[in-house]
N, C-alpha and C positions, 0 to 999 in steps of 0.2 A: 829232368833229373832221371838219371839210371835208376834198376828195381835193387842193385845196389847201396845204391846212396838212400834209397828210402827206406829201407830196411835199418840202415846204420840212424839214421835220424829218428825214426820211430822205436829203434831198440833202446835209443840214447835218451829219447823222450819219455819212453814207458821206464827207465832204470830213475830217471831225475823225477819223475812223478811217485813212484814207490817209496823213494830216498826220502823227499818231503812229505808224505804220507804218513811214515814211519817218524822223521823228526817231530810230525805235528801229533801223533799219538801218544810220544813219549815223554812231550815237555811236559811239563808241568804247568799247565793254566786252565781257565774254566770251561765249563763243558759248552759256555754261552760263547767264549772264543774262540772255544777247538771247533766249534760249529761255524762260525762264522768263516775261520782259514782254512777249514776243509771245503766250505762251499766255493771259497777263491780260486783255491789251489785245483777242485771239479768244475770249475770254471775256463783257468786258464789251457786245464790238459780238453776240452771239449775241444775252443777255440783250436789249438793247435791242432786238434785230431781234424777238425773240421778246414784247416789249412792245407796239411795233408793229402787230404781224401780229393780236395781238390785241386792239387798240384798233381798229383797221379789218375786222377781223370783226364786232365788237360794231356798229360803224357800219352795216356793211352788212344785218346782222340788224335793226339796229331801219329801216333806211333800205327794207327788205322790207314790215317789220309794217305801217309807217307808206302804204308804196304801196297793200300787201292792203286795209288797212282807208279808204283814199280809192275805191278799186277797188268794192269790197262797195257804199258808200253810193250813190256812182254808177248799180252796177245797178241798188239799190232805188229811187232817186231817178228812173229809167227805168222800170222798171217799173211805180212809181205814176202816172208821164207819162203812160204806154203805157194803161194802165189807165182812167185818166181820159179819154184819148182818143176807146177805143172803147165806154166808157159814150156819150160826147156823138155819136158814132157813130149807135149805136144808137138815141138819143133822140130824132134827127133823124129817121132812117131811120121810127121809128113814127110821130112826127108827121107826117111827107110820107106815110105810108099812111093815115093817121085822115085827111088831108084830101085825098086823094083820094078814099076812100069818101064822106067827106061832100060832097063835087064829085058825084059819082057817082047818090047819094042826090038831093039836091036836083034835079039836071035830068030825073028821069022824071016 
């Protein structure tokens, strides 16, 4: 789930928890009821918070793996650059001294 989508779910959830909150405050029943549907209703908004927190855990974990593992190929991906660079480096560097010897060689 996108930080999107949980945003809109937890906006949606915290407006439907106030909504009912407010209906349970204002009906008209006893204080021995209103206590009891308030404890339901901080029951039910716990659980779902507690749904939540870990569905956006789980996101964030694999939204980690998923970084680590673009991270990792990247280096190797540089590394074999880097590697291949200082091969054609090197490959230069000894053909510019093979013909300079052979410059070298030639004019005496």
């Amino acid at each position: 789930m996108n930080n999107n989508s949980n945003t809109t779910v937890l906006a949606f959830l915290l407006g439907a928890a106030t909504g009912g909150i407010a209906a349970l405050l204002l009906a008209p029943t006893s204080g021995k009821d209103l206590r009891d549907r308030l404890g339901e209703q901080a029951g039910k908004a716990g659980n779902e918070a507690a749904r939540l927190a870990s569905e956006t855990r789980d996101a964030a974990v694999e939204g980690y793996r998923k970084a680590a593992e673009r991270t990792g190929k990247a280096v190797d991906d540089t590394k074999a650059k880097a590697k291949a660079g200082k091969k054609a480096v090197v490959d230069a560097v000894a053909e510019g001294k093979a013909s300079y010897e052979r410059e070298i060689a030639s004019s005496d």
